[in-house]
C-alpha positions as CSV (number, residue, x, y, z in Angstrom):
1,X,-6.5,-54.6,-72.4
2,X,-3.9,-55.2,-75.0
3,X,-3.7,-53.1,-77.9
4,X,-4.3,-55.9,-79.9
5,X,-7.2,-57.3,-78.1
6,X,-8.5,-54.0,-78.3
7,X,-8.9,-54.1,-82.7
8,X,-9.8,-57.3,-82.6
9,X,-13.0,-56.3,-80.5
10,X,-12.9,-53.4,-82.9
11,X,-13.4,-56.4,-86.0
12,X,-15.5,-58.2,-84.6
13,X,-17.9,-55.6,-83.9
14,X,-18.1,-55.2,-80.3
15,X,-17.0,-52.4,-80.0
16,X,-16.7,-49.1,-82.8
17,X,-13.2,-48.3,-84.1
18,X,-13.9,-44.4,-82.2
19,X,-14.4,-46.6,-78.8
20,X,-11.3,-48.7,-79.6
21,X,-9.7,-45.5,-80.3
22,X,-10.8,-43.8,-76.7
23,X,-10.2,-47.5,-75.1
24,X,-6.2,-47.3,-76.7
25,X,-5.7,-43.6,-76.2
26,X,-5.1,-42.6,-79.7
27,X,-6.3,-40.2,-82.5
28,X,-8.6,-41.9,-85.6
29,X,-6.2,-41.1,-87.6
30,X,-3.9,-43.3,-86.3
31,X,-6.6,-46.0,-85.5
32,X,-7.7,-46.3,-89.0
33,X,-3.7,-46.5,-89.8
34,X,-3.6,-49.6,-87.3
35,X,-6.5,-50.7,-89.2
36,X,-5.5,-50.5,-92.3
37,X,-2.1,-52.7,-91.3
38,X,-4.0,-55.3,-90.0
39,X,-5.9,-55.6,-93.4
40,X,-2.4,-55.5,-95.4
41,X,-0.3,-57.7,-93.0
42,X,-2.4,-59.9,-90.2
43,X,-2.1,-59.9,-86.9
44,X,1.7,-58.9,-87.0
45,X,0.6,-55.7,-88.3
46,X,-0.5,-54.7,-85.0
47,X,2.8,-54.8,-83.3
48,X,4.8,-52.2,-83.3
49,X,7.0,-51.7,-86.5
50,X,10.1,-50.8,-84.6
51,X,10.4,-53.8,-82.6
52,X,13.7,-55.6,-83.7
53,X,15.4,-53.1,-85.4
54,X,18.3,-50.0,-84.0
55,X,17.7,-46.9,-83.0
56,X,19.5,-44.1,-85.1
57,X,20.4,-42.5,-81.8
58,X,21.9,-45.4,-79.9
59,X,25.7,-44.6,-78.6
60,X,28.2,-47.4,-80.4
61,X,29.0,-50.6,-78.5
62,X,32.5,-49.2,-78.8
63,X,32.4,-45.4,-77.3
64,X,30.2,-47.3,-74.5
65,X,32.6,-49.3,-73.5
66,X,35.4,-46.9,-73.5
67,X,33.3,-44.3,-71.7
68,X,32.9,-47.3,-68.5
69,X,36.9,-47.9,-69.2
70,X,37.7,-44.5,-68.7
71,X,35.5,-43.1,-65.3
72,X,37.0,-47.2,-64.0
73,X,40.5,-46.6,-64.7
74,X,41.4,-42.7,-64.8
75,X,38.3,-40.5,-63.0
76,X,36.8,-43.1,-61.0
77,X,36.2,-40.4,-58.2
78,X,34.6,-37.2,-60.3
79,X,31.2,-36.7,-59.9
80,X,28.8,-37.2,-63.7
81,X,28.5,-33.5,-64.6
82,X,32.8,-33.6,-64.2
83,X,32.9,-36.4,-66.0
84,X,31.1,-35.5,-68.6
85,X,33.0,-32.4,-69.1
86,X,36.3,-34.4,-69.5
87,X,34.8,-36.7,-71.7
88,X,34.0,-33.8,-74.3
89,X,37.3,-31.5,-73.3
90,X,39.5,-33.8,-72.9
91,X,38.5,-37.2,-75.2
92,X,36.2,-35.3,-77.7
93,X,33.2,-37.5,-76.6
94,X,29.9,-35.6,-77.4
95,X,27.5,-37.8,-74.6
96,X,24.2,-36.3,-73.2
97,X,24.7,-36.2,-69.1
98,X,21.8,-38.1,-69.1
99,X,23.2,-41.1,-71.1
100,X,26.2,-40.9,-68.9
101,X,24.4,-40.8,-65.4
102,X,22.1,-44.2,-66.9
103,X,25.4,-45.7,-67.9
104,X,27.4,-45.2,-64.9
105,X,24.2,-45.8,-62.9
106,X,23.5,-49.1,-64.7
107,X,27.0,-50.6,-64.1
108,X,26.9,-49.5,-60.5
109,X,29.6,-47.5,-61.0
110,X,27.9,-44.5,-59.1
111,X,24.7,-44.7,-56.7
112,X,21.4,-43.5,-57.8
113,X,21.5,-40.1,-57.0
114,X,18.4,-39.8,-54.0
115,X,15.2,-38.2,-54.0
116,X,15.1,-34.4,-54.7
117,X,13.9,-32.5,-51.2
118,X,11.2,-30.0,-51.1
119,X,11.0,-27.1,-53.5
120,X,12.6,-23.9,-51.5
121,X,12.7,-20.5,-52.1
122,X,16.1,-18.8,-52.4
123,X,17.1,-15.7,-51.5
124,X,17.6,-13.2,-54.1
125,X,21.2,-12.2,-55.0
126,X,22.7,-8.6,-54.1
127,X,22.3,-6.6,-57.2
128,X,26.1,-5.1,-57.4
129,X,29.2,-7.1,-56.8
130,X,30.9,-6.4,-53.2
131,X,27.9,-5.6,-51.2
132,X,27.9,-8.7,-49.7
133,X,30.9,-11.4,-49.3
134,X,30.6,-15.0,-47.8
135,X,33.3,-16.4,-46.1
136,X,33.3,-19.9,-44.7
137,X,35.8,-23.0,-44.6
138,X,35.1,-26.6,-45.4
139,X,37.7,-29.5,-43.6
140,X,37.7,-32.0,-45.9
141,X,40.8,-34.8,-47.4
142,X,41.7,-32.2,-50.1
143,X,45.3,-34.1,-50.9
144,X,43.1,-37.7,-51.3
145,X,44.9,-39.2,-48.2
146,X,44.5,-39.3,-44.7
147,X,45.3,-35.2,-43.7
148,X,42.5,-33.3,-43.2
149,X,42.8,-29.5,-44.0
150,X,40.3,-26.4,-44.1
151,X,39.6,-24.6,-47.3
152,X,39.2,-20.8,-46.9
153,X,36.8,-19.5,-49.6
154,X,35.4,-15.8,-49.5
155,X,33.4,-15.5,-52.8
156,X,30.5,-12.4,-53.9
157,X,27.1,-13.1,-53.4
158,X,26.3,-11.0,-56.5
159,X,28.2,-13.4,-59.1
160,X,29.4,-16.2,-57.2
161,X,33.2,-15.2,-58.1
162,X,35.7,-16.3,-55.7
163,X,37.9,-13.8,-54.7
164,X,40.4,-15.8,-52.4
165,X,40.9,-19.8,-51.9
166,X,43.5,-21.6,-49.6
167,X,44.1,-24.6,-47.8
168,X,45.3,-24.0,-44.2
169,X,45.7,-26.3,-41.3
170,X,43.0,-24.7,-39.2
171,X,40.4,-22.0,-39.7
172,X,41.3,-19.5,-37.0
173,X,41.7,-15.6,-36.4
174,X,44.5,-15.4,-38.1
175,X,43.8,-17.2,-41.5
176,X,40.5,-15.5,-41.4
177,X,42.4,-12.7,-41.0
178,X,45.0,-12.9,-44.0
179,X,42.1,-13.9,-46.7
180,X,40.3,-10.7,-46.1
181,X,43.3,-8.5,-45.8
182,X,44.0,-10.1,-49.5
183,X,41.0,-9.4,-50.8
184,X,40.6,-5.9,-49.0
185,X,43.8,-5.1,-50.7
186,X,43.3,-6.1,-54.2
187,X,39.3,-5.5,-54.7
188,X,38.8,-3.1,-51.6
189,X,36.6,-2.5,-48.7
190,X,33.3,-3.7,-49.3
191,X,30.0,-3.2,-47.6
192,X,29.0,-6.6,-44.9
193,X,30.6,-10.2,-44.2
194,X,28.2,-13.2,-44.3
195,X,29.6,-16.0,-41.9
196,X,28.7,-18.6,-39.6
197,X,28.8,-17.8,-35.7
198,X,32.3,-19.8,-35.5
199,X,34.1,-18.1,-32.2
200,X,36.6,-16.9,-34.2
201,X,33.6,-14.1,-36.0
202,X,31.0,-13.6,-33.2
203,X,30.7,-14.2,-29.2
204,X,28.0,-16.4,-28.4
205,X,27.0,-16.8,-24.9
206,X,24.8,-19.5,-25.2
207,X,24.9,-22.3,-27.6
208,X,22.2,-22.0,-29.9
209,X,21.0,-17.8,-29.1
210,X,21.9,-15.2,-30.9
211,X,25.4,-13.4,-30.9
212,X,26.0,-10.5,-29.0
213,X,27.3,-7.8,-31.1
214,X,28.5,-5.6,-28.3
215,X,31.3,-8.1,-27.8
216,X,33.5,-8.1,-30.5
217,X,36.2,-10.4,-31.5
218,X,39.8,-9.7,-33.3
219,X,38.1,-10.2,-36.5
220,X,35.1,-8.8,-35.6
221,X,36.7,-5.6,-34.2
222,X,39.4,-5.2,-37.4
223,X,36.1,-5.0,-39.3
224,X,34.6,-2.6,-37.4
225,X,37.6,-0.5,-37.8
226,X,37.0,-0.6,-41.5
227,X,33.7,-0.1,-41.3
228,X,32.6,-3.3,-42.5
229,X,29.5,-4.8,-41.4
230,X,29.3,-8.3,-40.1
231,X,25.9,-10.7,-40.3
232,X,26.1,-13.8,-38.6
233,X,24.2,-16.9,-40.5
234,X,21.9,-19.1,-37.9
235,X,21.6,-22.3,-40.0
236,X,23.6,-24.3,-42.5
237,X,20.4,-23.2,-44.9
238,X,21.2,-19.4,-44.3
239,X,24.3,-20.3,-46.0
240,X,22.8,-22.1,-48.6
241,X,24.8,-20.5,-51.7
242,X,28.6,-21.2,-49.6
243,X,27.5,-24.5,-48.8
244,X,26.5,-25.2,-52.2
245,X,29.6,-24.0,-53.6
246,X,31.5,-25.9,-50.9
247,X,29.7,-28.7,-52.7
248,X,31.4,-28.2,-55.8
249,X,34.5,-27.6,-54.1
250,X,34.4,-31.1,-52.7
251,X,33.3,-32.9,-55.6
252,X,36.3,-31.2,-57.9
253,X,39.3,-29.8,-56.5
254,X,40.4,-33.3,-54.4
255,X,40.3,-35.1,-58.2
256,X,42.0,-31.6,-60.3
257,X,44.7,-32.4,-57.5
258,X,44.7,-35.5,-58.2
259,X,45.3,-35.4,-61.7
260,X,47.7,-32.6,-62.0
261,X,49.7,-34.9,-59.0
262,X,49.3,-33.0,-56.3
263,X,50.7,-33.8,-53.0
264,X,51.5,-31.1,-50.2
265,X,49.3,-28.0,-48.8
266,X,51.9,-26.1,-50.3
267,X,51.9,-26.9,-54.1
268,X,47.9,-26.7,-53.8
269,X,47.9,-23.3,-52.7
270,X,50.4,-22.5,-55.2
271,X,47.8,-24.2,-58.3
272,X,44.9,-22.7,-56.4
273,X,46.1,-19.3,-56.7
274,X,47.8,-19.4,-60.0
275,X,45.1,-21.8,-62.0
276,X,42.2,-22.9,-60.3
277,X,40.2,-20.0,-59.1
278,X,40.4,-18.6,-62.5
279,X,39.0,-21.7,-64.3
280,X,36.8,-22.5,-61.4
281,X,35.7,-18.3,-61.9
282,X,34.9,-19.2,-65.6
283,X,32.8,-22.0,-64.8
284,X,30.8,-20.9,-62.5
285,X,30.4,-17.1,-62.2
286,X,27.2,-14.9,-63.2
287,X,26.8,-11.8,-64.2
288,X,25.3,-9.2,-61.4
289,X,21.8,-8.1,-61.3
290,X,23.4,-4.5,-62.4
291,X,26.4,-2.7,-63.6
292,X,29.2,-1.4,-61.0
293,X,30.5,-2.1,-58.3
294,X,30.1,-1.5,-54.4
295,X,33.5,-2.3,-53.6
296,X,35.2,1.4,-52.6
297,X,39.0,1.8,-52.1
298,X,40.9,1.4,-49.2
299,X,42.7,4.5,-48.2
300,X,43.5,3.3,-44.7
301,X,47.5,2.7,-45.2
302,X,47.4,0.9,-41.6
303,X,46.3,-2.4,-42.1
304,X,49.5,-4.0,-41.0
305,X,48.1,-2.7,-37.6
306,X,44.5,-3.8,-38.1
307,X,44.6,-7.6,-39.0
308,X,46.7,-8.4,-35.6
309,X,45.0,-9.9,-33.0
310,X,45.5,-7.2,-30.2
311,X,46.0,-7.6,-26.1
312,X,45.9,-4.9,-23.5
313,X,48.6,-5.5,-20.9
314,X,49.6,-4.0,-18.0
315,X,53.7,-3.2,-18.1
316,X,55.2,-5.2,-14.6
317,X,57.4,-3.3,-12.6
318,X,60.9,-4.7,-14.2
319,X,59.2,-3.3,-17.6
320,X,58.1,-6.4,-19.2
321,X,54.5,-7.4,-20.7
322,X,53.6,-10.8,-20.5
323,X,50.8,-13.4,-22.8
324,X,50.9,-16.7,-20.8
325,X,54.3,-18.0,-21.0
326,X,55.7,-15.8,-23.4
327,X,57.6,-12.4,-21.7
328,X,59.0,-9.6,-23.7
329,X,61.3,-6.7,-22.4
330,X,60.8,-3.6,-23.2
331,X,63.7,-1.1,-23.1
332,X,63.8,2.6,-22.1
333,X,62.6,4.4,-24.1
334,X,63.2,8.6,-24.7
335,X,59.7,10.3,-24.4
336,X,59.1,8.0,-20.7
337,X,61.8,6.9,-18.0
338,X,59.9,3.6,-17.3
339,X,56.2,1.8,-18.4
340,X,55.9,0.0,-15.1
341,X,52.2,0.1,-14.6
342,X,51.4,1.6,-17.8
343,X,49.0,-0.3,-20.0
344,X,50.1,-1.4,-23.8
345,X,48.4,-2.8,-26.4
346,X,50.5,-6.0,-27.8
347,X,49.9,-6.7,-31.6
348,X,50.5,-10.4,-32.5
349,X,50.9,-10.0,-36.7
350,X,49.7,-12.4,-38.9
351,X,53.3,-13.4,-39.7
352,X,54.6,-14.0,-36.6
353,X,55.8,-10.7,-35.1
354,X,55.3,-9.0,-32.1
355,X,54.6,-5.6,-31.5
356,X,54.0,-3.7,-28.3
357,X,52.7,0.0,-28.6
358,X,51.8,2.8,-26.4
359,X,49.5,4.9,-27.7
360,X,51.4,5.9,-30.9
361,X,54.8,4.7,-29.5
362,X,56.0,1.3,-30.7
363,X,57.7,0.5,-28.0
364,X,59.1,-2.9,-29.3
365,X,59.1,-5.4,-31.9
366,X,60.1,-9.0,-31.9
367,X,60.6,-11.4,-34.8
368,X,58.5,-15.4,-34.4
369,X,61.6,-16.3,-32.5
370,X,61.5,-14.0,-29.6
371,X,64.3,-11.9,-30.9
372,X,64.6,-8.0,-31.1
373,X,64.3,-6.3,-34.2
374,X,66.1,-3.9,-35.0
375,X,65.0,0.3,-35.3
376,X,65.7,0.1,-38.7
377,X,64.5,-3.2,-39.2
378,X,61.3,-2.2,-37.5
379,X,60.5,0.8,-39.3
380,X,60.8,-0.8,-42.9
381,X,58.4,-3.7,-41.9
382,X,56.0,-1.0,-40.2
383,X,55.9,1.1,-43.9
């Protein structure tokens, strides 16, 4: 029943005005106010008194249609809540997110965002910062054109701050490799390394079963060196608070390229480094659980030696060790007449060089190119 069929029942008598009050959901206060309106003004009186007239609160014709200007022609690929933040930091545009999702929603400038999944419990956070890091990359069109790249993130599960970000052509041992040895060397060693069970962190025998710990690789043995535990992550869920964040990554750092005019791998490293991760860091880190810190300093002064990807290789008879097609000589050396049969560990560095040792000896080192490197050479690059 209308509300006005309801009164009218109400002055006619069929009804009591407490039963038209039940029957329309409202108090007797107000019912007697409805009643008291149809007395003064008619029938009219029962409509309601705002029809036809503005609302106080309704955005301007003008700062609506500049909003829909502005996400068309200059941020047509953020995502709302970035929007909305440029709109007030940027334009000085006070707008509620909800008024701007409706908006953008209602010109089909964005789709409606889907159905929320079910509710999910998350896992607590660690109470102290370094206890536990997450490390993960995302490939992804960072530049906004056709070349894909991997973003390296490594952030604290404590506070969500991101302690190392890059853009590399490939995840692999060796960019793995360089972001912790960054972060190891300007926070310290911390406590265990959340991942995924990508081949370059764990051995897997079979697809799908767990890891098998007794099998380490270069990552997973330069860890275990520094007495860093490693936990491997057996679903995308278990990695709900990287993937998340990778989320934000993805819906950000492609369009803050964009605008600052971004083009090559290079330059976005440099503005990641030198910018981003600080503003992203403001945005988006929390405090810890407690005060202090579980990161503990590194007093091993060898980590040149650590983050290589090592090989045992057995020394041929004319005194040269070999990785596929690669060959390196090795000359004579004082403390042995000859290494034929002898097995040496070969150290592939992160940038490029070679080094063969036996036991303490270095018995060699090569540049990227193949070429010898000179004594004195070798032993300023090995301090």
């Amino acid at each position: 029943m209308k509300l006005q069929d309801v009164i009218l029942k109400a002055m006619a008598k069929k009804i009591t005005w407490m039963e038209a009050a039940e029957i329309a959901g409202v108090t007797d206060r107000t019912m007697r106010r409805i009643k008291q309106r149809y007395q003064d003004f008619g029938y009219n009186g029962l409509f309601d008194q705002r029809r036809g007239k503005r609302s106080v609160h309704r955005v301007p014709l003008e700062t609506a249609e500049k909003v829909l200007a502005l996400y068309q022609e200059q941020y047509f690929d953020l995502n709302v809540r970035h929007f909305c933040e440029k709109l007030r930091d940027e334009h000085d545009i006070q707008l509620s997110y909800t008024w701007v999702y409706q908006a953008l929603v209602g010109a089909h400038l964005v789709q409606k965002r889907k159905k929320r999944a079910p509710h999910r419990r998350r896992r607590a956070r660690r109470p102290l910062s370094g206890m536990l890091l997450h490390i993960d990359g995302s490939k992804h069109r960072w530049l906004n054109d056709e070349r894909w790249y991997d973003l390296i993130v490594i952030l604290d599960d404590a506070t969500s701050e991101i302690y190392y970000a890059q853009l590399v052509e490939e995840e692999g041992t060796r960019t793995v490799m360089a972001g912790l040895r960054e972060v190891i060397e300007r926070k310290g060693l911390f406590c265990a390394l959340y991942s995924d069970r990508g081949s370059h962190f764990f051995v897997t025998p079979r697809a799908g079963e767990e890891v098998d710990k007794q099998r380490l690789t270069q990552v997973g043995r330069a860890l275990r060196e520094l007495g860093v535990q490693m936990i491997p992550a057996y679903s995308p869920q278990a990695r709900g608070r990287s993937e998340r964040n990778f989320g934000t990554w993805q819906g950000r750092l492609p369009q803050e390229l964009r605008l600052a005019g971004i083009q090559t791998w290079e330059e976005a490293n440099r503005f990641l480094r030198e910018h981003y991760i600080g503003e992203f860091n403001a945005k988006f880190m929390v405090a810890a659980a407690q005060k202090g810190t579980a990161f503990r300093r590194c007093r091993r002064t060898d980590l040149d030696w650590i983050f290589t990807i090592q090989t045992e290789r057995m020394v041929a008879k004319d005194n040269t060790v070999a990785i596929g097609d690669r060959r390196w000589q090795i000359e004579k050396s004082r403390f042995r007449h000859t290494l034929a049969g002898c097995t040496v560990m070969i150290h592939e560095h992160l940038d490029g060089r070679i080094s063969i040792r036996y036991g303490p000896h270095v018995l060699a080192q090569f540049d990227a190119a193949g070429q010898t490197i000179r004594p004195a050479d070798a032993r300023r690059r090995a301090a």
